[in-house]
Structure formats: structure tokens, C-alpha cells
C-alpha positions as a Markdown table, in Angstrom:
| # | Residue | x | y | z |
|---|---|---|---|---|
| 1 | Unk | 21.4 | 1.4 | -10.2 |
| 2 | Unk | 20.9 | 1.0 | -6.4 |
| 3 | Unk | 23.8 | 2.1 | -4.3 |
| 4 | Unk | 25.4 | -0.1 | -1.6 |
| 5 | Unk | 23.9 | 1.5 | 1.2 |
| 6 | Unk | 20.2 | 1.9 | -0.2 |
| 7 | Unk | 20.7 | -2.4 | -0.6 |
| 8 | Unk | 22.0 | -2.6 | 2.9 |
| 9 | Unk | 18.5 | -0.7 | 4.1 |
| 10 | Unk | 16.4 | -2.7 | 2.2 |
| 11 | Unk | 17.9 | -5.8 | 3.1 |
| 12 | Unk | 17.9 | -4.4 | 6.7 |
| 13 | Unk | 14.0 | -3.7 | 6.3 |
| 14 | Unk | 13.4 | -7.0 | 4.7 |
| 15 | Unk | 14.7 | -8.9 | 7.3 |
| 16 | Unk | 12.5 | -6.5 | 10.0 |
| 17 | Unk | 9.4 | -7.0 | 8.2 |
| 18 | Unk | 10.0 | -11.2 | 8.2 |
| 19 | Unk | 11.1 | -11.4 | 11.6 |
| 20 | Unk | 8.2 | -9.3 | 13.7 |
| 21 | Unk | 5.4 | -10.5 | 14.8 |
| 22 | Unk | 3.7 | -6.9 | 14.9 |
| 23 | Unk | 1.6 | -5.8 | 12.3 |
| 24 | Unk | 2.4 | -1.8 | 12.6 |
| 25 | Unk | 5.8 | -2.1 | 13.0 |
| 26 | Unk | 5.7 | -4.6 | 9.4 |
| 27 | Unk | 3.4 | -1.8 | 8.5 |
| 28 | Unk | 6.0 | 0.8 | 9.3 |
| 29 | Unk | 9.0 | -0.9 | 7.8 |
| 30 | Unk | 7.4 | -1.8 | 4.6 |
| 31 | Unk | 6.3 | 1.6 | 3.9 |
| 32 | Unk | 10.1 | 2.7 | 4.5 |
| 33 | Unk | 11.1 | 0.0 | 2.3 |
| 34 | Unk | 8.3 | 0.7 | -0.4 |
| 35 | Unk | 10.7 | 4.8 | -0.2 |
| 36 | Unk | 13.8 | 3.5 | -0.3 |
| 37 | Unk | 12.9 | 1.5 | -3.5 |
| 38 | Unk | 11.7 | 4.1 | -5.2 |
| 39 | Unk | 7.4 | 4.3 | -4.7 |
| 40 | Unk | 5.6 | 7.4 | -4.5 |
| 41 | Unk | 4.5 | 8.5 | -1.2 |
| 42 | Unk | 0.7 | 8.8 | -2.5 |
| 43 | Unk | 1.6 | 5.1 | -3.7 |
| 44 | Unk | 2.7 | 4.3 | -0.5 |
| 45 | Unk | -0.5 | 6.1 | 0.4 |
| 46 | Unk | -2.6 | 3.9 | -1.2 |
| 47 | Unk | -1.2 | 0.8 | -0.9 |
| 48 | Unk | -0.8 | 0.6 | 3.1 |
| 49 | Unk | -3.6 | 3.1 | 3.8 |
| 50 | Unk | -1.5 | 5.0 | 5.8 |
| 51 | Unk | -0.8 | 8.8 | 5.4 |
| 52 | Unk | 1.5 | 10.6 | 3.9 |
| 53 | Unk | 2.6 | 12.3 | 7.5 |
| 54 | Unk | 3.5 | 8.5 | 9.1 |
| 55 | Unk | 5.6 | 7.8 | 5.6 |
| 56 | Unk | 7.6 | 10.8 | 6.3 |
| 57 | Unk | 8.1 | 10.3 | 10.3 |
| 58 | Unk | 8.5 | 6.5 | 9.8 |
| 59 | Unk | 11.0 | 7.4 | 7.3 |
| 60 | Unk | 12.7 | 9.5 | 9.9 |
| 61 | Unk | 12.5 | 7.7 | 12.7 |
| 62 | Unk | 14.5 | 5.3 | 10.3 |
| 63 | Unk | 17.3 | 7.3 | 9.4 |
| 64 | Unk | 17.7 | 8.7 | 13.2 |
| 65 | Unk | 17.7 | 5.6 | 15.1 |
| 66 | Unk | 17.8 | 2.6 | 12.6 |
| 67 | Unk | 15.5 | -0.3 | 12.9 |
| 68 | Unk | 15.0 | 0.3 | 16.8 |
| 69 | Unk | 13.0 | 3.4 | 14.9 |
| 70 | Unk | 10.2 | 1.6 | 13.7 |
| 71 | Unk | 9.4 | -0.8 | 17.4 |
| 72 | Unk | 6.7 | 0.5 | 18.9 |
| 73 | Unk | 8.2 | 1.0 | 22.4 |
| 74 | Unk | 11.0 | 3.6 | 20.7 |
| 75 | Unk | 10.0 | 6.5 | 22.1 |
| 76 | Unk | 12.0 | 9.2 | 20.3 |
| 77 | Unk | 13.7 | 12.3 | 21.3 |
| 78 | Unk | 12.5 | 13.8 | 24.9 |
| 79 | Unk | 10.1 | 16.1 | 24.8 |
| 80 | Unk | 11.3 | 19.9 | 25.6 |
| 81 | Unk | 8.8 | 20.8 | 27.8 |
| 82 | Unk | 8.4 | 19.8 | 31.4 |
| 83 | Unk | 5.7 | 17.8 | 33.8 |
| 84 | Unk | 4.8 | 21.0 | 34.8 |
């Protein structure tokens, strides 16, 4: 059984991936949906041909910042080293 809060994501996700007009960030939020639902990452892998690396950071990205994770002009955390 699926918890509350793993249908809230995927309904979250859903309604992302319907709504943009972007194909990477679809891309992105489908392959965090394909996780949350239970897929393998090689799956994932093979079905989006996209690596195993951008599963795990997309995935991230999610759980840090929400959907504003998976746009493509989120930026992240600051880097820790300077201009210089």
C-alpha cells in the first residue's frame, strides 16, 4: 500500500509533467515519479535513457526543493567556492 505522502508526490509529479511545456523538465519529473512508484533505477535507465546519476540528483533536487527542483532555471545550493 502506498502511503499518503508517496500519493501526494505522485499526484504533485503528475500534475508537473501535464502542465510543462519542457521536455527535460517532463523528463526529470517522470523519472522521479517512475522512483516514487516503485521502478528500478536501471528501469528508469532504460526507459527515459537517462542515467542513473540524473535519477538520483533529480530525485534530490525533489525532496530539497519540491517541484521548483525539477525547472530548469533552479539553480541549487551556492557554490562554496568564490569568483576568484
Amino acid at each position: 500500500m502506498i502511503s499518503q505522502h508517496l500519493q501526494a508526490a505522485i499526484a504533485e509529479l503528475q500534475e508537473f509533467i501535464d502542465n510543462r511545456p519542457d521536455a527535460r523538465e517532463v523528463r526529470k519529473a517522470l523519472a522521479v515519479k517512475l522512483v516514487y512508484q516503485g521502478y528500478k533505477y536501471e528501469e528508469i535507465q532504460t526507459i527515459l535513457d537517462v542515467s542513473v546519476g540524473s535519477i538520483t540528483s533529480w530525485k534530490r533536487a525533489y525532496k530539497e526543493y519540491g517541484i521548483l527542483g525539477l525547472r530548469l532555471n533552479h539553480k541549487g545550493r551556492k557554490s562554496y567556492l568564490s569568483g576568484e
